[in-house]
N, C-alpha and C positions, 0 to 999 in steps of 0.2 A: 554876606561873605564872612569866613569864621574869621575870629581876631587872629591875627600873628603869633600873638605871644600865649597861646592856647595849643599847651602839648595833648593832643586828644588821645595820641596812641599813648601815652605815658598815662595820662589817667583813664582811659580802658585796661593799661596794664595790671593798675593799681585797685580799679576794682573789681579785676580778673579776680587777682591776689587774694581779696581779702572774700570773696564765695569759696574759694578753694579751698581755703585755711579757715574759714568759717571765724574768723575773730579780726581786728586791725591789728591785737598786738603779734597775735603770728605772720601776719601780712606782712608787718613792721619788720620782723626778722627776716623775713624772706627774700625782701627789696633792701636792706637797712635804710631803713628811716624809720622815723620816730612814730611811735605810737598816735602821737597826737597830729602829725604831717598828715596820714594816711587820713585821719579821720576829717579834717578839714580841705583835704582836696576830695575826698568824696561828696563831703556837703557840697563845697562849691560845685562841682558836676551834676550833685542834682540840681543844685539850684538854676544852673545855667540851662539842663534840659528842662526843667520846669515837672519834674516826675518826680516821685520816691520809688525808690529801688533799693533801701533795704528795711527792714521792720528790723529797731532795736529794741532788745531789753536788758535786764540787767545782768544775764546770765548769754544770751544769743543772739544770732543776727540772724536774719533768713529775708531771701528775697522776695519781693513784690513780683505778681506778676511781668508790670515792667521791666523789674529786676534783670528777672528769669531770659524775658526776650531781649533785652541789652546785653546779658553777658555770654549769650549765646552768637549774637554776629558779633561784643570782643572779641569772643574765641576765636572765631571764622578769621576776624581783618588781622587779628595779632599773629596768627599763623600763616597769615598770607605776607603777612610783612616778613616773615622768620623767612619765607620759604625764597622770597624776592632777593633778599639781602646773601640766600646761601649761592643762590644761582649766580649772582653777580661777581661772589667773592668765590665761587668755584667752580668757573665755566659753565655752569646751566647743568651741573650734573644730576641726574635725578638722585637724589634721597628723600629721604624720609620715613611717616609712615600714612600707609595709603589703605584706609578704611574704604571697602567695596561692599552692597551690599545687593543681591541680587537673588532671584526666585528661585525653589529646590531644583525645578528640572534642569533650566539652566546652567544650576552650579554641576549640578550632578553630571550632565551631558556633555557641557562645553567650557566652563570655567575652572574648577579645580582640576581637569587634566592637562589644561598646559599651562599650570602657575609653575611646574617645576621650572620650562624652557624662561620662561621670563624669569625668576627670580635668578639665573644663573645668568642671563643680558643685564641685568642692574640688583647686583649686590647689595646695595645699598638702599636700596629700599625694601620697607618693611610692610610684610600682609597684613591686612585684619581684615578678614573675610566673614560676613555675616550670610547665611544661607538660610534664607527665609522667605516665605511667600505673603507676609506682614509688609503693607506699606508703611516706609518711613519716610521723615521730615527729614532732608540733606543737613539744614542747617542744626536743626535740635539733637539729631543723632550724632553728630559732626562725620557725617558722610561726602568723602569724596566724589563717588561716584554710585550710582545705584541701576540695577538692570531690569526696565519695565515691560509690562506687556501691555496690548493693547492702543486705544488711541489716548493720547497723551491729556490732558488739561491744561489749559491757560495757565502758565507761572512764571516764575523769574528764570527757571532751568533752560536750559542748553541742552540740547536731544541731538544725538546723534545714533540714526539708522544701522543695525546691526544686520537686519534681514528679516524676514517674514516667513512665516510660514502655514500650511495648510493642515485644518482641524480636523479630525475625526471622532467618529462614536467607536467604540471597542465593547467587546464582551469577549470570556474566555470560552475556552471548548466547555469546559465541565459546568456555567454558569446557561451555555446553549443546549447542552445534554439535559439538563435540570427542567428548563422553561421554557427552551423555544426562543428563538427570537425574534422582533416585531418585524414584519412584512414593508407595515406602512408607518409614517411618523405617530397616526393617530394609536395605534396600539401600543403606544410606547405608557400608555396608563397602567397596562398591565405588568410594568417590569420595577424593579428598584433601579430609580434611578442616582448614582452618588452626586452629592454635588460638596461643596463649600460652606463652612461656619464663618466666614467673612464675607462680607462683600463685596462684590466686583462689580467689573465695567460690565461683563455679559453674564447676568445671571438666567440667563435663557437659552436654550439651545436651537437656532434657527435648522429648519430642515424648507425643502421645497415641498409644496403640498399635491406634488402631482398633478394639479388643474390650472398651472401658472401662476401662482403665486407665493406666498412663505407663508410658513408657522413655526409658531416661537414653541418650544415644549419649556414649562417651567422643570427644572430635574427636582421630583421629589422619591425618595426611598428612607429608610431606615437610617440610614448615616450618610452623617458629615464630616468633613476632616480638613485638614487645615492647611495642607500642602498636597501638588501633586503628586508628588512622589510618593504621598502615602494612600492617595487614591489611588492610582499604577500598582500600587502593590495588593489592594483591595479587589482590583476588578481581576489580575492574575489569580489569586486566590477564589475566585468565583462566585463575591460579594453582589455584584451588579454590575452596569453597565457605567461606563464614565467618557465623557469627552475627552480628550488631550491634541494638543498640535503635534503633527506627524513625526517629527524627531523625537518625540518625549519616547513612542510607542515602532519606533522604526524596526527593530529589533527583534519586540516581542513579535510583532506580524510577521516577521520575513523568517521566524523560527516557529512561526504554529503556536505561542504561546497565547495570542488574540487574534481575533479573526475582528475586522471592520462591520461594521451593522449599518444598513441602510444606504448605503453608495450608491444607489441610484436616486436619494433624495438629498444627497449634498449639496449643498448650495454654493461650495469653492470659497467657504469665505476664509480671510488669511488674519494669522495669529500677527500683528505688527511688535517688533522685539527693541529698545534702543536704548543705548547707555544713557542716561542723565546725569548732569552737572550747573553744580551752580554758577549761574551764565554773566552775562554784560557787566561790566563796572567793578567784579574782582577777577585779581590775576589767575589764571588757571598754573598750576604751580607744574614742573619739569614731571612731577614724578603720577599726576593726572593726564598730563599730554600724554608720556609713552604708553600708559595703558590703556586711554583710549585708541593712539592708534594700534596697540598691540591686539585687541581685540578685533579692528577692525581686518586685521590682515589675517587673523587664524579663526574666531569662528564665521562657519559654515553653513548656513541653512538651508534649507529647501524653499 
């Protein structure tokens, strides 16, 4: 049991403080206390964790490893404590600012077109919207909430179900005029196939193999790229052939801008879509609740 008289959240604050300002005696200004306060309740904190977490010199401070991952859940518990104290002292109103960070199509598709409606339901809270198909650490990035695809991994996160949806192959007209396109999954060697310079959960493209059973095609062509959306825009242009989940590509097919490839060898398998948050044991703060359920109410999938 921790002692009584050990303010933890005061010295998390304190050696919030002094990573921020990179020095004690700026720290010092910053809290007012004394130069020399600052650096003695730091010792004692390491001492009592039994870690160092910061390398001094005569000129700098920088953090240790440990450093680095201690001052990253301060951040987390010191903001959660900010965020506990506004809700009580102002009826649970959402403020704040709410770091989102979620995949291009997604953004592209379904989240930045109704951030206007929401931002005019809670004024008071502020976007930082990251649109990126890059996974990120909730805690290191200091992410609120993050929008994953796929099957999840064992973590400490909190998933909540957004919907699912079903994959296809795509090619354009002018990419079909050019080459032809593959009959059966096995002649898919002959075409460029695009895929991803990161890696993911499915780096294989399951097709049925017509004899009952499955085949994986690894996608290999000419290029990679780094986000869907810039694949969608490679296979339109009549670079190659690309997977995407059916909303990404709903559009382009129902306008003749891509025609689907191989539907009689699809296998139905579904894109799983779901917000993440950092789960059990800290507060989910007012202004993470309403955008999860706000999400949950407005997107759509198939």
């Amino acid at each position: 049991m921790a002692r009584q008289d050990i303010n933890r959240a005061f010295e998390m604050a304190v050696f919030a403080a002094v990573v921020e300002t990179g020095a004690f005696s700026a720290a010092a200004r910053r809290l007012a206390l004394t130069p020399s306060a600052v650096s003695k309740l730091v010792n004692r904190l390491e001492a009592r964790l039994g870690a160092r977490l910061l390398q001094r010199s005569t000129r700098q401070l920088h953090t240790t490893p440990e450093g680095d991952a201690f001052f990253v859940q301060c951040k987390r518990i010191l903001d959660d404590i900010d965020g506990a104290e506004r809700e009580a002292s102002q009826g649970a109103a959402p403020r704040g600012r709410l770091r989102i960070n979620c995949f291009v199509p997604f953004g592209v598709r379904h989240l930045l077109p109704i951030l206007p409606e929401f931002a005019q339901r809670y004024p008071d809270i502020v976007l930082d919207v990251v649109v990126s198909d890059a996974i990120v650490d909730l805690l290191e990035d200091r992410t609120d909430i993050a929008i994953r695809t796929g099957k999840l991994k064992e973590s400490n996160l909190v998933a909540r179900k957004l919907g699912e949806d079903a994959m296809v192959v795509v090619a354009s007209p002018a990419y079909a005029a050019r080459h032809g396109l593959p009959r059966t999954p096995q002649e898919l060697s002959g075409h460029n196939l695009l895929a991803f310079n990161f890696r993911c959960q499915n780096e294989t493209w399951p097709f049925l193999d017509g004899a009952g059973g499955m085949l994986n095609v690894a996608p290999q062509g000419n290029t990679c790229v780094s986000d869907g959306e810039s694949m969608r825009q490679l296979v339109l242009a009549g670079m190659g052939l690309g997977r995407f989940s059916r909303q990404h590509v709903l559009r382009d097919i129902a306008q003749g801008q891509l025609v689907e490839v191989l539907q009689d060898y699809n296998p139905g398998d579904r894109e799983l879509v779901h917000a993440v948050f950092v789960g059990p044991g800290l507060q989910v703060p007012a202004r993470v609740r309403v955008m999860l359920d706000y999400l949950l109410e407005k997107v759509k999938l198939g």
